[in-house]
C-alpha positions in Angstrom: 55.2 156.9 49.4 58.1 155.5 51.6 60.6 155.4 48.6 59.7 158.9 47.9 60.0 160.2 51.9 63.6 158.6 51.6 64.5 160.1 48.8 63.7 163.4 49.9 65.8 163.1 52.7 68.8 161.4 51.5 68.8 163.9 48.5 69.4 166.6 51.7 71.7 164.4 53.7 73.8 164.2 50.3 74.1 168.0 49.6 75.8 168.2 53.3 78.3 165.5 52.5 79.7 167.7 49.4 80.9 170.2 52.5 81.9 167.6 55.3 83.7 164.7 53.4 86.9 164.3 51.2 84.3 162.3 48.8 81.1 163.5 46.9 78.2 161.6 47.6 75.9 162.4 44.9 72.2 160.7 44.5 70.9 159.5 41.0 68.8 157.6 39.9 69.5 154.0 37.7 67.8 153.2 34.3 64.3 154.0 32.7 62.4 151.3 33.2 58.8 153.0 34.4 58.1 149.4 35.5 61.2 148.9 37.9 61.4 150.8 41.5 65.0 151.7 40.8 67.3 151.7 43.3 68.9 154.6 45.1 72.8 155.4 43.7 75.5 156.8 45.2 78.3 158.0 43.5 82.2 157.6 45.5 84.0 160.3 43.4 88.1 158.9 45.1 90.0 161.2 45.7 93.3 159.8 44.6 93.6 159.8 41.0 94.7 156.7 39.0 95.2 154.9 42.4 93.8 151.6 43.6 90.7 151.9 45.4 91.0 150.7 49.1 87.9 149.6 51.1 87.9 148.0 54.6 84.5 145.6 55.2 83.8 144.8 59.6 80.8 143.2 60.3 79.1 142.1 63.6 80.5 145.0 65.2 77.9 147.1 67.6 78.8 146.0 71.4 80.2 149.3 73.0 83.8 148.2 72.2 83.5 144.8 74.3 84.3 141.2 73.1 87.7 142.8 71.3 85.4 145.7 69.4 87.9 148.0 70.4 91.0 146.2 69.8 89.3 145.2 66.0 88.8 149.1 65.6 92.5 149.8 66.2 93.9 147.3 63.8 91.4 148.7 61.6 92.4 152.0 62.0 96.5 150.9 61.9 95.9 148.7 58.1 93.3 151.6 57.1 96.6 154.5 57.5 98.8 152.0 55.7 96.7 151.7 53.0 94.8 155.2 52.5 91.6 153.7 52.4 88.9 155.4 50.6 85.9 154.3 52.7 84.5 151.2 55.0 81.4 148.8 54.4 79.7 147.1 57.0 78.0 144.2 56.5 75.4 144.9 59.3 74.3 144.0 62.7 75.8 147.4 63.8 74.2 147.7 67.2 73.6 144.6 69.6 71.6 142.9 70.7 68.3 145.0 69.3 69.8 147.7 67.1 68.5 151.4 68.1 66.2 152.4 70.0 66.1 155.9 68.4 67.9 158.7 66.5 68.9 159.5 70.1 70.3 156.3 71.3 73.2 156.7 72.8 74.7 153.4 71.2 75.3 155.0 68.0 77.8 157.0 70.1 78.7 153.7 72.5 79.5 151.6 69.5 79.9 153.6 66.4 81.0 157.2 67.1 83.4 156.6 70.1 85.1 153.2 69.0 85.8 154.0 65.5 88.2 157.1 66.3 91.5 156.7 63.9 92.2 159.7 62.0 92.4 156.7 58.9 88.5 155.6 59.5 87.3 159.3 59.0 85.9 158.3 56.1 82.0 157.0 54.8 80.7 153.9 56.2 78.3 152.3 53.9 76.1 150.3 56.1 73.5 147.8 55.5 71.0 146.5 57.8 71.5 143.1 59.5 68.6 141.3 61.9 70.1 142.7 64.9 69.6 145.9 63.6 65.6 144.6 62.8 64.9 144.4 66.4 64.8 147.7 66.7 63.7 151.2 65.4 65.0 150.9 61.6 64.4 154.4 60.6 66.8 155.7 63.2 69.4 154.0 61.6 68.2 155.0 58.0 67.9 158.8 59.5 69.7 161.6 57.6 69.9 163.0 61.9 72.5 160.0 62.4 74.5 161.6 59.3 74.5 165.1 61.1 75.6 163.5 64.0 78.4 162.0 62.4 79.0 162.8 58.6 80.3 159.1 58.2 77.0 157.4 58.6 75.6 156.1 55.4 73.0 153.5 55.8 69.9 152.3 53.4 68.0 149.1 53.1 69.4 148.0 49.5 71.5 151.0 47.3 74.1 151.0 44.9 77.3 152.6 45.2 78.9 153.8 42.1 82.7 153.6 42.3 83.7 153.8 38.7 85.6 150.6 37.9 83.2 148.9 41.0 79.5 149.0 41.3 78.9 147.8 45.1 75.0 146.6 45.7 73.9 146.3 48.8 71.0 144.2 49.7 68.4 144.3 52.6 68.7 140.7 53.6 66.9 140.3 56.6 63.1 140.6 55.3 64.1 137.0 53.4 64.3 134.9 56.3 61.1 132.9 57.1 61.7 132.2 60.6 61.8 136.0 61.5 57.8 136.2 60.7 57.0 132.8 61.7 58.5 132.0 64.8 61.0 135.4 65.8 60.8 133.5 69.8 60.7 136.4 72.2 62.0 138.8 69.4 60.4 142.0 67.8 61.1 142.9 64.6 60.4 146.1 63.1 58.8 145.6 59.6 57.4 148.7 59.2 59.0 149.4 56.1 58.9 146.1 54.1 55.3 144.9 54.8 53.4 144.1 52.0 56.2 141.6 52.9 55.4 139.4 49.2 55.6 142.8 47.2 58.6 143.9 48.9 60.6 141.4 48.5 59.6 140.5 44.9 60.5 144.0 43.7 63.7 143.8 45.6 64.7 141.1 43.7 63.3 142.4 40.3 65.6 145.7 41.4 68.7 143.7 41.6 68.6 141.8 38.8 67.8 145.1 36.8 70.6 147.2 38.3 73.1 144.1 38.0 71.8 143.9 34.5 72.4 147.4 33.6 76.1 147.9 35.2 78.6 148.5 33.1 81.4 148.2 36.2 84.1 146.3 35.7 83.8 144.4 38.9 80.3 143.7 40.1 80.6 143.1 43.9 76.9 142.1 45.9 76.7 142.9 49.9 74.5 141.9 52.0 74.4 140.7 55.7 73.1 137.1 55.4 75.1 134.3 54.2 74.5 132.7 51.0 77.6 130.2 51.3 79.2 129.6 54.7 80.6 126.7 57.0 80.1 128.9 60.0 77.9 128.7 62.8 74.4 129.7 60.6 75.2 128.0 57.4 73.3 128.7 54.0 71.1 131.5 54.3 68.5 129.1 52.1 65.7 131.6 51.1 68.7 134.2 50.3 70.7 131.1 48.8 68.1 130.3 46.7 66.3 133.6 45.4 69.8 135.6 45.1 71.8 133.2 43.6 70.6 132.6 40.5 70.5 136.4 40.1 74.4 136.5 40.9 75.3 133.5 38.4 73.2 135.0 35.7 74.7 138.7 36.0 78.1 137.5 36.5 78.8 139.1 40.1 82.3 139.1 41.1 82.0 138.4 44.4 79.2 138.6 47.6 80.6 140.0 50.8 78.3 139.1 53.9 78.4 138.9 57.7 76.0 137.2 60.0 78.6 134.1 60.5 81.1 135.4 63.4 84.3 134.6 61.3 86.2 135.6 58.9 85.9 133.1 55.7 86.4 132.7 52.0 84.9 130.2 50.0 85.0 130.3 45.7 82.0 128.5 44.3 83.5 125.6 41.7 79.9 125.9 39.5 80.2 129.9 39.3 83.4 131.2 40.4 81.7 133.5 42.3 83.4 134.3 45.6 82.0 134.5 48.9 83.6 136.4 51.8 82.1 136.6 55.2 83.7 139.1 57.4 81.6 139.3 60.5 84.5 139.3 63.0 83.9 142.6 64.1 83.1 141.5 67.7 82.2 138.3 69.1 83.0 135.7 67.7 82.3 131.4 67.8 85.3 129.4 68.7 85.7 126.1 66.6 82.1 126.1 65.2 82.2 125.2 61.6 80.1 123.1 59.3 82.1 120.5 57.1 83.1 122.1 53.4 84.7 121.0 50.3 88.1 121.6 50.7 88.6 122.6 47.3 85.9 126.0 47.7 86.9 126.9 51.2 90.3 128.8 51.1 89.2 130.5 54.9 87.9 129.3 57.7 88.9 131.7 60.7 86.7 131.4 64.2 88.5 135.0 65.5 88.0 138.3 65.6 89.2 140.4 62.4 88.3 142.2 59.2 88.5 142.5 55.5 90.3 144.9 52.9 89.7 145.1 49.1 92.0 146.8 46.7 90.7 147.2 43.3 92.1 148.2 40.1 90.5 147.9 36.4 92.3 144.4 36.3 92.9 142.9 39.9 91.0 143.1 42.8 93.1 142.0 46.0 91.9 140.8 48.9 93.3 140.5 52.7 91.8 139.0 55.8 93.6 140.3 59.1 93.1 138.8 62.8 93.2 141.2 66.0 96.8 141.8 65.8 96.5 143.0 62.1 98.2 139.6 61.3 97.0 138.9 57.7 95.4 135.3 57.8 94.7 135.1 54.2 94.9 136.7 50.7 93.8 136.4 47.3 93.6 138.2 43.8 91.3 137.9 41.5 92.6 139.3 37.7 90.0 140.2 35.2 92.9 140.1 31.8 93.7 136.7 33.2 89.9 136.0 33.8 90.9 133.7 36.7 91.6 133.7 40.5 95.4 132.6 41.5 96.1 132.0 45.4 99.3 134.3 46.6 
């Protein structure tokens, strides 16, 4: 009865965001399939009316503000006052090198809590889990305690977040890679949540495809921590590559945002269109290690420090890749009347 125990408490955890955050956070439950394990929504009600919506994605990020944490936390908070932002994703490995060790860890407050102090970043981080965060206790990051600790903290193991003209999906990645189970070296994973291993991940994917299926967003945007298309250091995640991909062509997903690569990197898929945007450049990061690429797909390659911002309306979604410095390296809009992406 896991699904159950975390429903229980993340209906709880939910009620208390109503009171402490400038956005309600409100659990329901998607479609009425009896034969689906549906997947947790969240509902992001903005605040700004007939606005843009403006998200800032870090990845990679959990080192107690060394290797340039801090200094990417400040540009952060500088771009996240200029633009209002509504709330941040994180596409996981949020505490290095073997996530938490328990709801009382003080890394939550070494890396998290203390770093990420700009009046701007005040707002909900949606989190997702990346293998870092595997290696060690799993429920203390998915603990409604963390969320009284700090009323940002929102983390699950796959969700959807409901933003009206956007339907984020986040994916638990990490329970996909083979190598974890068969040969983790002198790693230790917690997989006390996903074991049957076989049955979890089948109904993950059966989940996704369903909830994809269903949405009637506008924009359709997939997050997860693995790569699934990536000239960086790890390359193809292939089991995520193959079993997700399919899914995302076939439900026409926008985009798939990832970190796991320590980079900052765009590519657009020439079969599907579908882009894929890897900000993992939240700490350290891999100096000059990339994997040859089409030219024509990859529009970003960046081996530095940095982070991500999305700004979407019902018919363009705009997106900006900043260095350290808050230097934009790259942009792009995609336009849904146009039904094309154009390079700015």
């Amino acid at each position: 009865m896991f699904e159950l125990q975390v429903l229980i408490k993340n209906m709880a955890w939910s009620l208390k965001q109503r009171v402490l955050l400038p956005v309600m956070v409100v659990l329901l439950l998607l479609g009425t399939s009896p034969s689906i394990a549906e997947l947790q929504k969240l509902k992001h009600t903005p605040t700004k009316a007939d606005q843009p919506l403006n998200i800032l994605v870090v990845g990679d990020w959990g080192r107690k503000g060394t290797h340039n944490q801090s200094l990417v936390a400040y540009q952060m908070g500088e771009v996240g006052e200029k633009q209002n932002i509504d709330f941040v994703i994180s596409t996981g490995d949020n505490f290095y090198d073997d996530g938490l060790t328990g709801v009382d860890d003080p890394a939550f407050y070494d890396s998290f809590v203390n770093i990420y102090t700009a009046p701007s970043l005040q707002k909900i981080w949606y989190n997702v889990l990346g293998n870092h965060d595997y290696r060690g206790d799993v429920e203390a990051q998915l603990s409604p305690i963390l969320t009284q600790k700090d009323s940002r903290w929102v983390c699950m193991r796959s969700f959807i977040l409901d933003a009206g003209i956007v339907e984020f999906f986040f994916v638990d990645t990490t329970p996909f890679r083979d190598d974890y189970f068969t040969d983790p070296e002198d790693h230790t994973y917690d997989w006390s949540g996903v074991l049957p291993r076989e049955a979890y991940l089948s109904g993950l994917l059966e989940d996704v495809d369903f909830a994809l299926g269903q949405s009637k967003a506008k924009w359709k945007i997939v997050v997860g921590h693995h790569t699934i298309k990536s000239a960086g250091h790890h390359g193809n995640t292939v089991e995520v590559e193959q079993q997700f991909l399919p899914i995302l062509k076939a439900r026409n997903v926008d985009a798939y945002i990832n970190g796991h690569d320590h980079c900052l990197e765009h590519i657009v898929d020439a079969e599907s269109g579908i882009h894929f945007l890897t900000s993992g450049g939240g700490s350290k990061a891999w100096k000059g290690d990339i994997k040859p690429w089409d030219q024509e797909e990859l529009k970003l390659y960046y081996d530095g420090q940095g982070f991500m911002t999305l700004q979407i309306t019902e018919s363009k979604a705009d997106i900006v890749f900043y260095d350290i410095y808050g230097m934009v390296l790259h942009t792009w809009s995609l336009s849904k009347k146009l039904n094309h992406a154009a390079s700015i």
